[in-house]
VEXDREN-2710 file (C-alpha; in Angstrom, 1 decimal):
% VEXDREN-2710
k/r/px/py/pz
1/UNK/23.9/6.1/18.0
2/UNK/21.6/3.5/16.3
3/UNK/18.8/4.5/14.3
4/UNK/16.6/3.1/11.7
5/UNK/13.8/4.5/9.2
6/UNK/10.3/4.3/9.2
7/UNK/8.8/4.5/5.8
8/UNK/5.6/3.3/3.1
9/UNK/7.0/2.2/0.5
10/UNK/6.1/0.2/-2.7
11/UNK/7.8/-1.3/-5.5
12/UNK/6.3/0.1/-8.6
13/UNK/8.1/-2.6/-11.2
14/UNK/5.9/-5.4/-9.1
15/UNK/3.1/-3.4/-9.2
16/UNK/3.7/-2.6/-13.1
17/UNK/4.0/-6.8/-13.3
18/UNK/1.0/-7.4/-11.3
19/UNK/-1.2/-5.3/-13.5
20/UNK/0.4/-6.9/-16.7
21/UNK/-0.9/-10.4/-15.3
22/UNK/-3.9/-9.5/-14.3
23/UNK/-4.3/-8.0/-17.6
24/UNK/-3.5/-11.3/-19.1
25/UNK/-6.2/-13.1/-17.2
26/UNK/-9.1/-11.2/-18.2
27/UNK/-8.1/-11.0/-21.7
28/UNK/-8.7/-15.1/-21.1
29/UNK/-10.9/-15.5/-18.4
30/UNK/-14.5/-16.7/-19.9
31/UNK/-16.4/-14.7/-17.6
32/UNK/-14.9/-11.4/-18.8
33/UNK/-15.5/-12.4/-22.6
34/UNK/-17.4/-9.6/-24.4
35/UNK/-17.6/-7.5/-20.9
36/UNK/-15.1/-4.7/-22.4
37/UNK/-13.0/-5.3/-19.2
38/UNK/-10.2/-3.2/-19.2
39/UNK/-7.2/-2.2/-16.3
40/UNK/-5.2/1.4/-17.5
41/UNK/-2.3/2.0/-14.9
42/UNK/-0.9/5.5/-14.9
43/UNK/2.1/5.2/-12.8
44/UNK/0.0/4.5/-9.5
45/UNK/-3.3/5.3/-10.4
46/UNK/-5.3/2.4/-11.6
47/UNK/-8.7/2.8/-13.8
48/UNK/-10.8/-0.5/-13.7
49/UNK/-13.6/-0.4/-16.4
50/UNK/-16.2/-2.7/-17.3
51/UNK/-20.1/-3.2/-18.0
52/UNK/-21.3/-4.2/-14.2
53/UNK/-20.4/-3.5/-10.6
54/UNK/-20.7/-7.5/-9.9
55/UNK/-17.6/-7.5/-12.8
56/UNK/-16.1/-4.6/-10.8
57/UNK/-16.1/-6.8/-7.9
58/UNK/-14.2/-9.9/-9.9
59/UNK/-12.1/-7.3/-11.3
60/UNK/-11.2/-6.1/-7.8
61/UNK/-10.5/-9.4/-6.7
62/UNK/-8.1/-10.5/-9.7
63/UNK/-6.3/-7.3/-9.0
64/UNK/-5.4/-8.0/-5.6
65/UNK/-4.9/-11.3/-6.0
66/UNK/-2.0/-10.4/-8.3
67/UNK/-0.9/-7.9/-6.2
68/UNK/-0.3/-10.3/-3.2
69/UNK/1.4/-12.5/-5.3
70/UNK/3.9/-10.1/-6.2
71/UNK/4.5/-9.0/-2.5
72/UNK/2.6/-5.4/-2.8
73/UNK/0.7/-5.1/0.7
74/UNK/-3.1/-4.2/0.0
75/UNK/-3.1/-1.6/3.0
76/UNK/-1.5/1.0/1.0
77/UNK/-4.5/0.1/-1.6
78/UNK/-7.4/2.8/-1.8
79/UNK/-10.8/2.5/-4.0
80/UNK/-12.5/5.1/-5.2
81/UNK/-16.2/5.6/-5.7
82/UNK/-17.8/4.3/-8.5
83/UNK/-18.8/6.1/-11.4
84/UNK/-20.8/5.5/-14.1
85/UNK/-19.1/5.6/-17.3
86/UNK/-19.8/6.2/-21.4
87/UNK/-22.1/3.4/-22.8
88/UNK/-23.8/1.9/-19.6
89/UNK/-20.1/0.9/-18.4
90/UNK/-18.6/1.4/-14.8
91/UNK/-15.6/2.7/-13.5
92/UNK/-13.2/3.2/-10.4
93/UNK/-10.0/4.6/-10.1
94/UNK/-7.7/2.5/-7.7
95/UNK/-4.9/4.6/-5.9
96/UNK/-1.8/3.2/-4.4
97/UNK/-0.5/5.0/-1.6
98/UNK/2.9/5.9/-0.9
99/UNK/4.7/8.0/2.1
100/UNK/4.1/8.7/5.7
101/UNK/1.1/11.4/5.9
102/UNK/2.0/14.0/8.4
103/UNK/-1.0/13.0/10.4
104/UNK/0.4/9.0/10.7
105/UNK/3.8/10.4/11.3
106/UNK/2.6/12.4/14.1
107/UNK/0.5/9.1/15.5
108/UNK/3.6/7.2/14.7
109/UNK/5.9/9.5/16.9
110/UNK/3.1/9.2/20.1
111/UNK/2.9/5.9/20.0
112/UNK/6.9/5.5/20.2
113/UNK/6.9/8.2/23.1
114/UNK/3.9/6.7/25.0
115/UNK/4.8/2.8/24.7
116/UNK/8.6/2.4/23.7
117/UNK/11.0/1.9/26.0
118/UNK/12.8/4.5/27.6
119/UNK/15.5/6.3/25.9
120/UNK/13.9/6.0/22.1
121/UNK/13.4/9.1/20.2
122/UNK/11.7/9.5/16.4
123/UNK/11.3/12.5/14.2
124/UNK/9.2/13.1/11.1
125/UNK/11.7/13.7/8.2
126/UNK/9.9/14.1/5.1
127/UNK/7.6/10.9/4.2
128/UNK/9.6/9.2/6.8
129/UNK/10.1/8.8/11.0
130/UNK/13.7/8.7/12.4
131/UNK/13.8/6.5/15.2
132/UNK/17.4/6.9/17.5
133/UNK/18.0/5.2/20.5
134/UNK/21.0/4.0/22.8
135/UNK/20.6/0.4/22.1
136/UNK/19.8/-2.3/19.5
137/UNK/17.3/-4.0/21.6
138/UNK/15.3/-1.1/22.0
139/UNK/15.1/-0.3/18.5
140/UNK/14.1/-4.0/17.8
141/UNK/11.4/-4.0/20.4
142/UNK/10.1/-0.5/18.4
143/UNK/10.2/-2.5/15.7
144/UNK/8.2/-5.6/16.9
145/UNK/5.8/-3.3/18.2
146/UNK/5.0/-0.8/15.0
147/UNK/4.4/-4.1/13.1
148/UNK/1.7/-4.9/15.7
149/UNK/0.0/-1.9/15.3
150/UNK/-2.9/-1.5/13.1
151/UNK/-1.8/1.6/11.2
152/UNK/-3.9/1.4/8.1
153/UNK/-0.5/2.0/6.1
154/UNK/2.6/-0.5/5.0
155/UNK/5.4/-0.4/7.1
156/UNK/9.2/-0.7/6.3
157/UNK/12.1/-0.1/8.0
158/UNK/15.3/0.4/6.4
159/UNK/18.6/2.0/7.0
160/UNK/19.4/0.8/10.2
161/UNK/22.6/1.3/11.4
162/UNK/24.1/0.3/14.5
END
């Protein structure tokens, strides 16, 4: 029987890369010169600091920049609130998200049962959906259509076997 995975995944070594180039820039970047501009990543948490919330912003925007650039999808991106730090400074924590939430898996699965084509079934295994169904078209068109949805989450599907 045919099935393929739904999962959220993210590829930390391009993630690691794009926060090593970002890095990079503001150490050169003339507009961060003597702004104590710094980017900490611990694993997927990422600490911006610096003195403003207008440098925050340029921050943020060389982030994702790099992050686009090495194929990491912003929807799995979340910002924190931010703080004020030590020495009139600011700082946010940025979180990368990874995994299938219980509550999207469950929106996942309705959405297969209410608008796929007949015969398709998914269950929630883990941090991914199971998606099974008689034939390959039918798990194409599921597919097609979970792309099209707005799910607030990255989508991959792997482990498709026919």
């Amino acid at each position: 029987m045919p099935s393929f995975d739904v999962v959220s995944e993210v590829d930390r070594q391009e993630v690691r890369n794009a926060i090593d180039q970002a890095q990079r820039e503001i150490a050169n970047r003339f507009d961060f010169k003597n702004t104590n501009s710094s980017i900490e990543q611990n694993e997927l948490l990422i600490t911006l600091r610096t003195v403003s919330e207008d440098r925050l912003a340029a921050l943020r925007v060389v982030i994702e920049e790099k992050l686009v650039k090495r194929g990491v999808s912003l929807r799995g991106v979340d910002y924190g609130t931010v703080e004020e730090a030590t020495q009139n400074t600011v700082r946010q924590v940025v979180t990368i998200k990874v995994g299938i939430s219980s509550d999207k898996a469950r929106e996942i699965n309705r959405m297969i049962k209410e608008k796929g084509p007949k015969g398709i079934s998914s269950q929630t295994q883990g941090d991914s959906v199971r998606v099974t169904g008689k034939k390959r078209d039918d798990l194409q068109a599921v597919m097609s259509m979970l792309k099209g949805a707005d799910l607030e989450i990255p989508l991959q599907f792997n482990n498709f076997r026919d």
